[in-house]
N, C-alpha and C positions, 0 to 999 in steps of 0.2 A: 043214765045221768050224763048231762053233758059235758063238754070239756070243760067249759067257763064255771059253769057249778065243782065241777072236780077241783080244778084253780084255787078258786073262792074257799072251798072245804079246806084242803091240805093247807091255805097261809093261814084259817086259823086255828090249825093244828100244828103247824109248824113249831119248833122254837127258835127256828135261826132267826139274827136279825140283821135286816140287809139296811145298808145305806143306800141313799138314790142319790142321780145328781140333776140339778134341775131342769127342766126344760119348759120350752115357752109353747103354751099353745092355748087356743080360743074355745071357749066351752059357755054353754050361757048360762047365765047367773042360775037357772034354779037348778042344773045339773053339779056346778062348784057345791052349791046350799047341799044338795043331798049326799054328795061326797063326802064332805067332810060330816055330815053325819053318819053316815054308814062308817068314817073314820073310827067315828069317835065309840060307836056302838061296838068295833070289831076291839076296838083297845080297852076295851071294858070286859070283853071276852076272852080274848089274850093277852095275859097281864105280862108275857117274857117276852112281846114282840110289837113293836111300835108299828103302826101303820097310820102312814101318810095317803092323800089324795096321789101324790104321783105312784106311789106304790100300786095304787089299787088300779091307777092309768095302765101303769108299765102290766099287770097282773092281765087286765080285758085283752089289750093287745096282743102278748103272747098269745092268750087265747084264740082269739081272732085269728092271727098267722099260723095256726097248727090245724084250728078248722080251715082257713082257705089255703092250705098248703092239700089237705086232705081231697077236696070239692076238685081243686085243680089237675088233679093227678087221677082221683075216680072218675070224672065227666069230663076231660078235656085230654087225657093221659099227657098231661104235664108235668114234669117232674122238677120243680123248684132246685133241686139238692143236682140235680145235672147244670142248672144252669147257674146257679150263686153257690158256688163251692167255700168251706170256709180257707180259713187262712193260713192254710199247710198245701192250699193248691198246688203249688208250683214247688214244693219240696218235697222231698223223699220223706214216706211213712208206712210204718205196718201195722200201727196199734191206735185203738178207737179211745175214748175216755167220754163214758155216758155219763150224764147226774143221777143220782137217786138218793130217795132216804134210806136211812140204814135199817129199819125192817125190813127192806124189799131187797136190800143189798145179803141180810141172813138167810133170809128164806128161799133166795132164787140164786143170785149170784154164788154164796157157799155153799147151797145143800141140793140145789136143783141142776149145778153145773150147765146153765144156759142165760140168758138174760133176753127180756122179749119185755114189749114192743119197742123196736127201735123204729128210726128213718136211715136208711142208708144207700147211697144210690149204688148200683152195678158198676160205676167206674171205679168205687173205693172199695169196692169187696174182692176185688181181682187186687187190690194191691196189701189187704189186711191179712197180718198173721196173730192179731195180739188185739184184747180186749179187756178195758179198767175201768174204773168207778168213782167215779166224785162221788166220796161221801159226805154228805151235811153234816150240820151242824146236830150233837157237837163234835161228832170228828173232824168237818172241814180239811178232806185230805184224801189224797187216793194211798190206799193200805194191799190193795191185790191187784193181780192181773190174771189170766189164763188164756190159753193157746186156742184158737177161736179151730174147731174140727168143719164149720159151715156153716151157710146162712138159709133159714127156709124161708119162706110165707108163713107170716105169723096169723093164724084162724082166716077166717075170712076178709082182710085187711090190708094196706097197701103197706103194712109194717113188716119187719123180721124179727125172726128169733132166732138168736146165735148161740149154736151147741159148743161145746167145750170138747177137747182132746182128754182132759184131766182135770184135776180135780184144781181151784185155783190157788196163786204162788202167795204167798206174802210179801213184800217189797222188802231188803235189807234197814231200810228207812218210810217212813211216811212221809210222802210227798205234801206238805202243809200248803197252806191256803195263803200263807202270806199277804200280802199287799193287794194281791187282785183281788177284786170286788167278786164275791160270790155269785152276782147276777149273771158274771160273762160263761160260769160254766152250767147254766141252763141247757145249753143246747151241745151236740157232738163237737169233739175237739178233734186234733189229730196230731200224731206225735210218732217216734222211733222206739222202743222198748229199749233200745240203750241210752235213754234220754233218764227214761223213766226208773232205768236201774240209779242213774246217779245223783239225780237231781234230787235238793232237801225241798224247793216250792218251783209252782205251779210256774211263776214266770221265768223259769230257767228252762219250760220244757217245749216253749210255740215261738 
């Protein structure tokens, strides 16, 4: 199954509900027309999750960038994640914070003590000691961390899979969702594990 089908599947299984904010772009009239039916079909399917046309925009595109992130890096050995770092670049950090739903966060994260498939480049795994989870909704909040023992090749894939030291912590607090828009932690963040002990939400910790 492909990524964009994976995509497509999980938003109408999801329950979280994301707000967009607009943007301008040119599409021709009968791909709008079939957009917003495809809208209108998924909100008839998902009665807890409103989806809009930029939704389902923003939804391809991710897709798009994780396949040619992929394409780039297996046939061209580019590695996107060496050269656009995010936004902890230039700061001190030892602890990762990945999205996931919360099945995959019971099943792998607590009882499997490792977390796979990630993207993480070689210049962040020499500086990582510490690994957390953006949980969805409805947690909306990172709730554990644990001590990251290494990072493999995850199956035959340009991903990892990071083994745990021990079994993972619970946070003194849940780090809440607060203000920031759920869509920004789609992708790897980066932060201090003394951030993440004290901070109540997400925008106290980047």
């Amino acid at each position: 199954m492909s990524n964009l089908r994976n995509s497509i599947k999980k938003s109408l299984n999801a329950n979280e509900e994301s707000t967009k904010k607009p943007i301008t772009i040119n599409l021709e009239e009968s791909v709008i027309d079939d957009l917003r039916k495809i809208a209108d079909q998924f909100n008839d399917l998902n009665k807890s999750k409103i989806f809009s046309r930029n939704y389902i925009i923003e939804a391809a595109v991710n897709s798009y960038v994780e396949e040619a992130k992929d394409i780039l890096k297996s046939d061209y050995n580019i590695d996107i994640d060496k050269i656009t770092s995010g936004r902890s670049t230039d700061q001190d950090f030892d602890t990762v914070i990945f999205p996931a739903q919360n099945d995959g966060f019971n099943e792998v994260f607590l009882n499997e003590d490792c977390w796979y498939s990630v993207r993480v480049s070689e210049e962040k795994i020499k500086k990582l000691k510490y690994i957390a989870i953006y949980r969805a909704s409805p947690v909306s909040g990172i709730t554990h961390y644990a001590e990251i023992d290494k990072f493999d090749q995850y199956q035959d894939t340009n991903k990892k899979i990071v083994y745990f030291k021990s079994k993972a912590v619970e946070l003194p607090d849940k780090v809440e969702l607060g203000q920031i828009n759920a869509n920004s932690m789609r992708s790897p963040r980066y932060t201090t594990l003394s951030k993440l002990l004290k901070v109540k939400e997400l925008k106290d910790l980047f």
